[in-house]
N, C-alpha and C positions, 0 to 999 in steps of 0.2 A: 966474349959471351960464349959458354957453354952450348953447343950443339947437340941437340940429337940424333941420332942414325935413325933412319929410316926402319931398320930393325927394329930395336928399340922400340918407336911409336908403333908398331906393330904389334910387338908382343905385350902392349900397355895395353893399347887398344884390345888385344883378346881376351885379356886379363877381366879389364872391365865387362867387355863382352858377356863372357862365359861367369861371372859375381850375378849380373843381372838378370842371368837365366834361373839362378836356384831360388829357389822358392820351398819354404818350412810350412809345412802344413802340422795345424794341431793336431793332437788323439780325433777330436771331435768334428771337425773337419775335414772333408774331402774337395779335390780339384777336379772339373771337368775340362777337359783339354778340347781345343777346336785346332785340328791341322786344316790350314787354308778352306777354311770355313766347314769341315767336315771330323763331325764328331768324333772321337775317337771311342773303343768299344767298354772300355773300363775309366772308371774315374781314378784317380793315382791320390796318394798320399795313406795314410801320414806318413810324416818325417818330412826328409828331402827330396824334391821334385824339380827336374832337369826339364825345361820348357827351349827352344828353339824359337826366339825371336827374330823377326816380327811374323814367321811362319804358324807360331802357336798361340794360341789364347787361351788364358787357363781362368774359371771363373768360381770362387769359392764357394761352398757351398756347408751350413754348419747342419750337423747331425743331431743335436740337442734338442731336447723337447721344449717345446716351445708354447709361451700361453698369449691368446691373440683374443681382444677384449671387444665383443660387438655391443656398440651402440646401442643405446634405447632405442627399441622401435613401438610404432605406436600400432597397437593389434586390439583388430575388433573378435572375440569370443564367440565361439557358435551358439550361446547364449545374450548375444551383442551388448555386452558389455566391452568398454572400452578401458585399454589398462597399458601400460607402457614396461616393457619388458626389454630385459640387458642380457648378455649371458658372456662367460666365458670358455673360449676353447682348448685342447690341450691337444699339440700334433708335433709329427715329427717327421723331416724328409726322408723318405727309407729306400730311393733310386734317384738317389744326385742328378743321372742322367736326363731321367725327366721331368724333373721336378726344372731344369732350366728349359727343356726343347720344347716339352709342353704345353707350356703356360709363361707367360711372359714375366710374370711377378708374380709367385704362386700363395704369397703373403697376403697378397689385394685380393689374388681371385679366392681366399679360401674363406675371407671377412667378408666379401659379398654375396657367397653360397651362400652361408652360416647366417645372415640378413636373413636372406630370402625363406630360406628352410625353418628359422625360428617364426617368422609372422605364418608360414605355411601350417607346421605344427599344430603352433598356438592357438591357430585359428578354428581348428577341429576341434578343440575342446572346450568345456565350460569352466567358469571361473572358480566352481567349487574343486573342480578336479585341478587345474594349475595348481590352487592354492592346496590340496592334501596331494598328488600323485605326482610331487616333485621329480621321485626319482624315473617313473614309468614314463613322463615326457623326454628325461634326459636322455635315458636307454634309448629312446627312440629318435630323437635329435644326433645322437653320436651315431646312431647304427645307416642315417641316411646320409650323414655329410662323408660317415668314412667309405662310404659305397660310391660319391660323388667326385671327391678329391680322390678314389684308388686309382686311376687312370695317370696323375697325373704322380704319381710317385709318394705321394703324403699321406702317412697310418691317422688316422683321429681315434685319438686314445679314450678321452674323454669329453664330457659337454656338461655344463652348471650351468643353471640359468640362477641368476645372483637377485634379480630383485625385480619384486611385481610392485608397480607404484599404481595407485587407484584413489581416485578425486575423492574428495571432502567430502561430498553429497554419498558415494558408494560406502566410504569407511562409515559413515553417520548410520546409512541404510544396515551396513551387513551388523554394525552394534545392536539397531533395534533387533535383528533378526536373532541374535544371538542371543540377546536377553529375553526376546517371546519363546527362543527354546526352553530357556533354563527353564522359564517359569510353567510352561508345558511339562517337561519332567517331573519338577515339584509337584504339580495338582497329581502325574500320573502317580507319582511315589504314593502321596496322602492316598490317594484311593488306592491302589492296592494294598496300603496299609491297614484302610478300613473295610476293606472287604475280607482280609483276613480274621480281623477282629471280628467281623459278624460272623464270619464259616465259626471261630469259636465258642461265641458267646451262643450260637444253633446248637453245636453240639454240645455244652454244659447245660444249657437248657434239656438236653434227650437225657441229660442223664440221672437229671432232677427229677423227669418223670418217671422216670423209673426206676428213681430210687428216692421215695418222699423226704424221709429220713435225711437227705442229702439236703434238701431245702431247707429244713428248719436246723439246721447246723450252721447252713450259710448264715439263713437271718440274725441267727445269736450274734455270731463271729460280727456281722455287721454293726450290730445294737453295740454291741461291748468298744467297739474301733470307734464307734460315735461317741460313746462314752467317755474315753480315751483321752482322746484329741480337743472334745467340748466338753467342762465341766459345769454338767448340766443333768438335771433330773430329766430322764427317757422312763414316760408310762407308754407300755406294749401290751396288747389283749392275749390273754391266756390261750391256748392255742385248746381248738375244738376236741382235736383226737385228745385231748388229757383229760377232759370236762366227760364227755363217753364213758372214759373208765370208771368212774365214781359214778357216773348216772346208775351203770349197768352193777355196780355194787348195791 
């Protein structure tokens, strides 16, 4: 049987050794190194990363934007109203370093901020405004989680809140509500409508008196449109200022 030199198993052995050490970190990707349990000062990669086993510990960390999807929570409205709200987050780790020393799982703690902070929110506000100032909650949902999560090395780029669910009995309520608008509007249209029409029919009226002549133009034009449309004998009395002129003959 074939033996081997004690060299030999040695230089296998380093061989192996030193294959186990390298480590390929992606573009998007950074390593944070721990020498004998003490941070190192920069995170290494991309490419190839030369780690000293079992002295170094090197722990991944991906740089990609990333979207972390909160739960419905059920929030009572500073108009107490009750409504179950979801949202989604958009973050990215932007100091590898602390994003692992920090925080132990900076995925968990950034989904249970982003809980907390959307019932917090939510809660200052009324249902009418959730429902029209979509984006003025978001603004302000992204600008408290990314002021919460900065410590721990993670940008919050953006905040959506995805979907307001609200009971049978509120969608049936906010319908009637919606339909006594409309019908509010309507009445107000028709009456501004007819109040325009009277500001008019005032001023034709001014101008009928002060100019006679105008009035019995109209009555014709009317007699003749009556005429018109119904064929039908119209007897109309001779008008007084004509009877005058011949009297005074």
């Amino acid at each position: 049987m074939p033996m081997f030199s004690p060299a030999l198993m040695i230089v296998g052995f380093v061989v192996i050794y030193l294959l186990s050490c390298i480590k390929i970190l992606r573009e998007y990707e950074r390593g944070v190194i721990f020498r004998l349990g003490r941070l190192l000062e920069k995170p290494k990669g991309p490419g190839i990363v030369f780690i000293f086993k079992p002295i170094d510990k090197m722990v991944r960390v991906s740089l990609r934007l990333l979207a972390l999807d909160v739960p419905p929570q059920d929030i009572i409205t500073k108009d107490n109203v009750s409504v179950q709200v979801n949202a989604v987050i958009y973050f990215r780790v932007m100091e590898p370093n602390k994003a692992i020393t920090e925080v132990e799982n900076y995925g968990f703690a950034t989904s249970q901020m982003a809980q907390t902070t959307l019932r917090s929110v939510v809660g200052e506000h009324e249902l009418d405004d959730l429902l029209s100032k979509r984006d003025e909650i978001n603004s302000q949902l992204q600008e408290i989680l990314d002021k919460q999560t900065d410590p721990w090395g993670i940008k919050v780029s953006n905040v959506e809140v995805k979907h307001v669910d609200l009971t049978e009995q509120l969608k049936r309520a906010m319908a009637r509500q919606a339909e006594a608008e409309r019908e509010r509007r309507a009445k107000i249209i028709g009456a501004e409508a007819e109040f325009q029409a009277a500001a008019k029919l005032v001023e034709a009226a001014k101008m009928m008196e002060s100019h006679p002549m105008a009035l019995q133009m109209r009555y014709l034009q009317t007699l003749s449109e009556i005429a018109t449309e119904n064929n039908s004998t119209t007897l109309f009395p001779i008008p007084i200022d004509l009877l005058n002129v011949f009297a005074k003959k």
